[in-house]
C-alpha positions as CSV (number, residue, x, y, z in Angstrom):
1,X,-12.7,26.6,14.6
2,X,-10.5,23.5,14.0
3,X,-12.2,20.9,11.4
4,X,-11.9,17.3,12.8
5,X,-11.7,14.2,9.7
6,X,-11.3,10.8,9.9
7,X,-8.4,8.7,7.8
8,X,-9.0,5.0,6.6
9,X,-6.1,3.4,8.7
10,X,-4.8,1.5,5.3
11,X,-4.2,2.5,2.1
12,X,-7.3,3.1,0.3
13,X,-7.2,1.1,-3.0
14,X,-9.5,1.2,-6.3
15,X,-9.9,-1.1,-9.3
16,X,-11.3,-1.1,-12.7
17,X,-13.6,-3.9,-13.3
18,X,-15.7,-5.9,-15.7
19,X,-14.4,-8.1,-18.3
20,X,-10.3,-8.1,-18.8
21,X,-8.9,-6.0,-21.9
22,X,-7.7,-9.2,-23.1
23,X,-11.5,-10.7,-23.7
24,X,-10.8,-13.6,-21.1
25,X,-14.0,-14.4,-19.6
26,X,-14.4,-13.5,-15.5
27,X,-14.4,-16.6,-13.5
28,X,-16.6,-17.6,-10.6
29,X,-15.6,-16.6,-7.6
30,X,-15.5,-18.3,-4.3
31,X,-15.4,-15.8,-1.7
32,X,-14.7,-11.6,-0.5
33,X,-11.8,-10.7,1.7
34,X,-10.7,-7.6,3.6
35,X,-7.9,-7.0,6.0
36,X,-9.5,-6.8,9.6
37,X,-9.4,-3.6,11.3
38,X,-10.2,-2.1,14.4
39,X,-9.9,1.3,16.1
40,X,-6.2,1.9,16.7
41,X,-4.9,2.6,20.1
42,X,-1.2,2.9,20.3
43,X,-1.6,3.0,24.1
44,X,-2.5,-0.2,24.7
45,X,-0.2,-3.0,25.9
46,X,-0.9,-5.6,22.8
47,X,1.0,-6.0,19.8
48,X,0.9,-3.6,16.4
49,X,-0.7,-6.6,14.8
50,X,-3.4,-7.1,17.2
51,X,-4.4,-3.3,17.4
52,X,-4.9,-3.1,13.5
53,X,-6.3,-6.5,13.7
54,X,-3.6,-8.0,10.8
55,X,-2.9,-11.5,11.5
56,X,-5.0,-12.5,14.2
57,X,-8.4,-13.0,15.0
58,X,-10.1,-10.5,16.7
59,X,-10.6,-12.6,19.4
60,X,-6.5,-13.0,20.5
61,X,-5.9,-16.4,18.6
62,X,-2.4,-16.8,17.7
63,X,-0.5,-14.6,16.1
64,X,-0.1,-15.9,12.5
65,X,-3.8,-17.1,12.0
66,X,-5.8,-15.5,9.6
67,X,-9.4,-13.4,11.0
68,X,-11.6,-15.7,11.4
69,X,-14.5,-15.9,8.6
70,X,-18.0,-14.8,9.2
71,X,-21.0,-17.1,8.3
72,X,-21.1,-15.8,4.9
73,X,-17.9,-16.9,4.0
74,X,-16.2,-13.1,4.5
75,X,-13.5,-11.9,7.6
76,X,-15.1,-11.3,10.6
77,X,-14.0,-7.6,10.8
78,X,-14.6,-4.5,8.5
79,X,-11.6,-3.3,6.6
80,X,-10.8,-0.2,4.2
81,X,-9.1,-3.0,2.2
82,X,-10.9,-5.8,0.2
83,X,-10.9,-8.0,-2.9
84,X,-12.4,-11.3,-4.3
85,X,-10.8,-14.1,-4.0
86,X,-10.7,-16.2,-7.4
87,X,-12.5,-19.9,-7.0
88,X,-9.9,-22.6,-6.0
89,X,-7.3,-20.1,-4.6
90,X,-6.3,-20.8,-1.0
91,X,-5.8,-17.4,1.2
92,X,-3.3,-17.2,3.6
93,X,-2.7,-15.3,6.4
94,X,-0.8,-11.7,5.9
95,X,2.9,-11.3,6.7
96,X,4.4,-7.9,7.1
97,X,5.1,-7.3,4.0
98,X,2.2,-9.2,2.2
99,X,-1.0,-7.7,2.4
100,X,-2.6,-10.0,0.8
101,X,-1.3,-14.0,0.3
102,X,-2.3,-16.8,-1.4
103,X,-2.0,-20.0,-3.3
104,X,-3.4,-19.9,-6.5
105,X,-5.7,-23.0,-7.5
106,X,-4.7,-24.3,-4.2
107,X,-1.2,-25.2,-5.4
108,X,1.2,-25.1,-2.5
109,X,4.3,-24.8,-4.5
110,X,2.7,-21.8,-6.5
111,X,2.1,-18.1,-4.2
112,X,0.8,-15.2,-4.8
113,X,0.9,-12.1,-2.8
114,X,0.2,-8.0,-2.7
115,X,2.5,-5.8,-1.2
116,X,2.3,-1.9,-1.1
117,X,5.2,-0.1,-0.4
118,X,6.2,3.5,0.2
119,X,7.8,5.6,-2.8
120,X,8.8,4.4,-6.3
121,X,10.3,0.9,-4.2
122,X,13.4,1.8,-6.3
123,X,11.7,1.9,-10.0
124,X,10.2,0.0,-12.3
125,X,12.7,-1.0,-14.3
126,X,15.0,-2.2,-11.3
127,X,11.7,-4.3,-10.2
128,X,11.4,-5.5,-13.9
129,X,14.6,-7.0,-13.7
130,X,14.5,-8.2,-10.6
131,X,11.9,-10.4,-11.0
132,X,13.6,-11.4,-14.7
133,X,16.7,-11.8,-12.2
134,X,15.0,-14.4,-10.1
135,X,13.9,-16.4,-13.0
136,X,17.8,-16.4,-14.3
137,X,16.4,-14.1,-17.2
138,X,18.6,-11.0,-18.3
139,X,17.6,-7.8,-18.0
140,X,15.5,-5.4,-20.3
141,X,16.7,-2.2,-21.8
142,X,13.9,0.7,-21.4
143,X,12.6,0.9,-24.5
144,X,11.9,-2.7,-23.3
145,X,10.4,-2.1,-20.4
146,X,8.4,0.7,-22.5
147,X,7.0,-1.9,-24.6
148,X,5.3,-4.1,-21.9
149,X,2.0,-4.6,-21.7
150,X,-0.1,-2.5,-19.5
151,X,-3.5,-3.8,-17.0
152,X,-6.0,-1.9,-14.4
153,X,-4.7,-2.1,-11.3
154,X,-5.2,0.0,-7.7
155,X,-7.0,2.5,-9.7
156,X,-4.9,2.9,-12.5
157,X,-2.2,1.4,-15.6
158,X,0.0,-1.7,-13.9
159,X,3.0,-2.6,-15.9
160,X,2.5,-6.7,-17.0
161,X,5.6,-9.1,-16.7
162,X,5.1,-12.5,-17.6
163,X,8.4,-14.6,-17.9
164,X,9.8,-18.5,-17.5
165,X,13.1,-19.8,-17.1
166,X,14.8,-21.0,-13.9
167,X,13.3,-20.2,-10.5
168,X,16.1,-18.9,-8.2
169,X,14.3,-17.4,-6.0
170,X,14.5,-14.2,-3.5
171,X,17.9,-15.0,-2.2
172,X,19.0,-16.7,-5.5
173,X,19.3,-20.1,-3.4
174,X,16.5,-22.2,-5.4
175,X,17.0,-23.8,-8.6
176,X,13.3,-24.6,-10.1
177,X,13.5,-25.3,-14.1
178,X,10.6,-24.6,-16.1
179,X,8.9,-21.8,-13.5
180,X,7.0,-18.7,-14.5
181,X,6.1,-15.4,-13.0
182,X,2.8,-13.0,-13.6
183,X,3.3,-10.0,-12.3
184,X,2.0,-6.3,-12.2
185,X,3.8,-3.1,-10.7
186,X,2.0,-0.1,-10.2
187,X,5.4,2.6,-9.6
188,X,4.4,5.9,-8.2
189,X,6.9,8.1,-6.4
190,X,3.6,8.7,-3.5
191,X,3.1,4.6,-3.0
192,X,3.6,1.8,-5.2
193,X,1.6,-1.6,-5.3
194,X,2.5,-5.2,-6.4
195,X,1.2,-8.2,-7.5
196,X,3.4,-11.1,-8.0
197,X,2.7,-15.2,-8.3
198,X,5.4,-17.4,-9.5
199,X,5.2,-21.1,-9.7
200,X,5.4,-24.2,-11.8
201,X,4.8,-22.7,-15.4
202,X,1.5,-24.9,-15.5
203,X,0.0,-23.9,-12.9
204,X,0.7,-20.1,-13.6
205,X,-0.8,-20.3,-17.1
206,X,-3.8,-22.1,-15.9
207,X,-4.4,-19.5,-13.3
208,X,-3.3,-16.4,-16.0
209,X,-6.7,-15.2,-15.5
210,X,-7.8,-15.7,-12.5
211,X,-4.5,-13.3,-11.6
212,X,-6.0,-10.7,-13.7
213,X,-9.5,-11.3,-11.7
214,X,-7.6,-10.8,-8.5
215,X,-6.0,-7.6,-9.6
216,X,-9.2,-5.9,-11.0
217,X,-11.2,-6.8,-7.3
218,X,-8.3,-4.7,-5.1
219,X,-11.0,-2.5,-3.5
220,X,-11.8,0.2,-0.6
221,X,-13.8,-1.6,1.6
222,X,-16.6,1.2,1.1
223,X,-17.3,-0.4,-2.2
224,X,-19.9,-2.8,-2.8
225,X,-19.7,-6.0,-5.4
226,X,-22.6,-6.7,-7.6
227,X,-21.9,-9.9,-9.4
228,X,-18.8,-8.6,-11.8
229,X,-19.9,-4.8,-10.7
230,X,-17.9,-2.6,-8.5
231,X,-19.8,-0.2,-7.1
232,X,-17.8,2.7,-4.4
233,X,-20.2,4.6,-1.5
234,X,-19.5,8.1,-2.2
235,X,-17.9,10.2,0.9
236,X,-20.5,11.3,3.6
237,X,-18.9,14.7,2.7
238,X,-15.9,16.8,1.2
239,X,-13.9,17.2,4.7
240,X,-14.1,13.3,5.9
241,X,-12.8,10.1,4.8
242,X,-14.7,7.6,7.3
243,X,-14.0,3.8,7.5
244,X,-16.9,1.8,9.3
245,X,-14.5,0.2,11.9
246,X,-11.0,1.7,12.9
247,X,-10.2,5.5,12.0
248,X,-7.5,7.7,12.5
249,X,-8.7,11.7,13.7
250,X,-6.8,15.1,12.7
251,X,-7.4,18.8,12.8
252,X,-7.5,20.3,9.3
253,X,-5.2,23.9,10.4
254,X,-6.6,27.2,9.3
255,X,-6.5,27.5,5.4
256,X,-5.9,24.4,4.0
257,X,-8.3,22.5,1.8
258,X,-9.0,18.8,0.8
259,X,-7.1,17.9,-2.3
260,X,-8.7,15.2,-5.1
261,X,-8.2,11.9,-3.7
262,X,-5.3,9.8,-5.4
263,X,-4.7,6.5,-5.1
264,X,-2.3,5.1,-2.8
265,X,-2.8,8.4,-0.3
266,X,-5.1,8.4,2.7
267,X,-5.6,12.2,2.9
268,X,-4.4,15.1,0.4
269,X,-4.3,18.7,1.1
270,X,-3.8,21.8,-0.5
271,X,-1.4,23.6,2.0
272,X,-2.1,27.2,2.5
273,X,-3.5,29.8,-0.5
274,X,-3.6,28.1,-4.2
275,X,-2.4,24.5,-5.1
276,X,1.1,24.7,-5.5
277,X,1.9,23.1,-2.0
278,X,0.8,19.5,-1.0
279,X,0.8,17.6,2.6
280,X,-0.4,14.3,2.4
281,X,-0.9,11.2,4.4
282,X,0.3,7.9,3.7
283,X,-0.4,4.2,5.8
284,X,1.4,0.9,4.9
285,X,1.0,-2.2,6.0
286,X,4.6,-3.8,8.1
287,X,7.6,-1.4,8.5
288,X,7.5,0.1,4.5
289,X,11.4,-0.8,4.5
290,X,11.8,1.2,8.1
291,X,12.4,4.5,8.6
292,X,16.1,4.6,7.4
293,X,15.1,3.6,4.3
294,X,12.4,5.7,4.1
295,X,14.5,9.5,5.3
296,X,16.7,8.3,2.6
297,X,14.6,8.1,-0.2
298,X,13.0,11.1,0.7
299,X,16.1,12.8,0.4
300,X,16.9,10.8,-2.8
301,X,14.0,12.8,-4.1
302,X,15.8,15.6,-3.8
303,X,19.0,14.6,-4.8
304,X,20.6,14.6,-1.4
305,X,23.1,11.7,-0.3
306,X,22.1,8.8,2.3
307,X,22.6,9.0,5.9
308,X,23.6,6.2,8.1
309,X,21.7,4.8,10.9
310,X,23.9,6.7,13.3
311,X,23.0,10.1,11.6
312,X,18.8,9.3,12.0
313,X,19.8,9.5,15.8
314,X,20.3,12.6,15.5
315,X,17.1,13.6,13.7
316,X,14.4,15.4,15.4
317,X,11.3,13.8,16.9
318,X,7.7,15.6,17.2
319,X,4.7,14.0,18.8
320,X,2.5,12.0,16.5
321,X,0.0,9.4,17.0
322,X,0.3,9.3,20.9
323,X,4.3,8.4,20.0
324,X,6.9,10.2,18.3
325,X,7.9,10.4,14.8
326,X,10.9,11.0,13.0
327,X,11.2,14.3,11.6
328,X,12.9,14.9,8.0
329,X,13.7,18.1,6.4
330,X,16.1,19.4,3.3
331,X,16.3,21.6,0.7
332,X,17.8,21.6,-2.5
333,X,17.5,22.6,-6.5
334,X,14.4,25.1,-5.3
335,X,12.7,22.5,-3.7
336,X,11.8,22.1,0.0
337,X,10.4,19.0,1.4
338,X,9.4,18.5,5.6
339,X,8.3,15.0,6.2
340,X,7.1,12.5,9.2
341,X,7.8,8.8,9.5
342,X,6.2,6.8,12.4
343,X,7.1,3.1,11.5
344,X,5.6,0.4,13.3
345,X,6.3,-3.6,13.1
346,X,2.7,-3.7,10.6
347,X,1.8,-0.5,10.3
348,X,3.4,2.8,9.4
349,X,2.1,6.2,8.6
350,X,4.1,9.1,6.8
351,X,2.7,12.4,6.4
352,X,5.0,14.6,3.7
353,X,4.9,18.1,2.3
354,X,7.1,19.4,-0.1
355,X,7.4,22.6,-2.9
356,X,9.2,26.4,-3.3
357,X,11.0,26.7,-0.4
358,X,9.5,29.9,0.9
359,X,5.5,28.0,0.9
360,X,7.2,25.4,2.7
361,X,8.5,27.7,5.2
362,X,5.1,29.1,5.2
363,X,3.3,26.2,6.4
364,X,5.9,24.5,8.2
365,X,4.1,25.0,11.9
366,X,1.0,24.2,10.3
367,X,2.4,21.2,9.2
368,X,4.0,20.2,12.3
369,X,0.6,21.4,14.3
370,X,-1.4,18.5,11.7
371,X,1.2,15.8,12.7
372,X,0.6,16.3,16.4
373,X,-3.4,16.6,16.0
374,X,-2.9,12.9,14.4
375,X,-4.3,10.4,16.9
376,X,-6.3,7.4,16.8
377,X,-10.1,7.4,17.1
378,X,-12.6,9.7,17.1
């Protein structure tokens, strides 16, 4: 008999908590956030943003507006996404590639912002030195970037940049002198997370650890805050993930078993006998860089060229999610990897599998069978 789960429709995130490594003292805050969701039906006539309740209220204001907040000062809607948000920060409404926005100590010329991203995002060193880049800063060398201070962050070590120089900003058109960035990067090839805020170099150092506060709160909604405490609901059980809102349901196929939890994945497996073979699930807020970019760094992974935007044509579709997803599959140096992208314009979901080419094989209709039992709801 078929085993039915639920998926958290976001990316589920942890954070270490408590007092910073670097002794600064934990500030007051003002207020909790999460990301509204609801149950997801891709049926329905409305836009991505109002089915996953991103954006707008859940009550059809326009798009753009942030949830309205609840009499206690937190969104209206539940979420499998929340953090604190320091004292004197203003929170703005999300964008498609900002999960979370804001302007620290209320400074309108100073931003901050989250945004999770599918893969390695390109590295951590090219990141490094992008955001050096944007502050007209050269670049590090490795042993550099090995040297850079590390913080808790999504459940885990966050490289630290801090940096000023000249603000150029993300299309090198700005000219700010005497800007400064703080800014952590979680790189994982399974999901990678980012916080950034840039600003006047004042205001950044003034709200240095308030930054820090914000990083350590980055939460799954099932958790609970206790004054500076942390505290995570365990699961109701080891086959089901459950958010108290919107959820995602699958069929579990004959033989495979949950995997530990990881951070940035929604649902792990062990694929068939033993626990050399993987199939997990990922969800993203916004389009994760699209689906192009996504088939090719899959195949980057395993050392296989790009394909252009007339070649994804030609890929194969399965059902997934009520819609169809784009179906990926090479082989190469002993490895075998069969993957599923269904981008949307705020959220996207990609379910992967990949190991000895002869498991792969083994589990490939079981795979394909998991993707089409994805839908939304119970």
């Amino acid at each position: 008999m078929a085993r039915v789960v639920h998926l958290v429709a976001c990316a589920a995130l942890v954070a270490s908590c408590g007092s910073s490594n670097d002794g600064a003292a934990v500030r007051t805050v003002e207020s909790s956030r999460v990301v509204g969701d609801r149950a997801v039906d891709f049926h329905r006539g409305d836009s991505t943003a109002d089915r996953f309740g991103l954006g707008a209220s859940p009550h059809g204001s326009a798009a753009g507006k942030a949830p309205e907040a609840a009499p206690d000062g937190s969104s209206g809607s539940k979420s499998p996404i929340a953090w604190t948000t320091p004292a004197g920060w203003t929170e703005l409404p999300p964008t498609a590639m900002r999960t979370a926005n804001f302007h620290p100590g209320g400074d309108p010329h100073t931003d901050c912002y989250l945004t999770l991203l599918g893969g390695d995002g390109g590295g951590l060193g090219a990141n490094v030195n992008r955001w050096r880049a944007q502050l007209s800063l050269p670049a590090l060398g490795p042993s550099e970037i090995d040297a850079l201070p590390r913080q808790p962050f999504v459940g885990g070590d966050a490289v630290l940049v801090e940096a000023t120089g000249t603000w150029r900003g993300m299309n090198g058109t700005d000219s700010n002198v005497g800007w400064a960035l703080t800014g952590l990067l979680h790189v994982d090839p399974n999901g990678s997370a980012f916080l950034k805020m840039t600003g006047p170099a004042d205001v950044v150092a003034a709200q240095h650890d308030a930054f820090l506060q914000l990083a350590r709160s980055f939460r799954s909604a099932k958790a609970e805050v206790h004054g500076d405490e942390v505290r995570f609901a365990p699961a109701a059980d080891d086959h089901a993930a459950r958010s108290s809102s919107g959820e995602f349901s699958f069929e579990i196929p004959a033989g495979w078993r949950k995997a530990p939890e990881r951070p940035m994945r929604n649902a792990s497996f062990y694929a068939g006998p033993g626990e050399d073979l993987e199939c997990y699930v990922t969800v993203f807020p916004g389009e994760a860089g699209g689906i192009l970019a996504n088939v090719n760094r899959w195949r980057g992974q395993l050392g296989e060229p790009a394909i252009a935007e007339a070649d994804l044509a030609a890929l194969h579709r399965i059902p997934m999610l009520g819609r169809e997803a784009v179906l990926v599959e090479c082989t190469r140096k002993g490895s075998q990897l069969v993957g599923a992208a269904c981008a949307g314009a705020d959220r996207s979901v990609f379910v992967k599998m990949s190991g000895p080419p002869e498991r792969v094989q083994q589990e490939r209709s079981a795979f394909l069978q998991f993707c089409a039992s994805i839908r939304s709801g119970n």
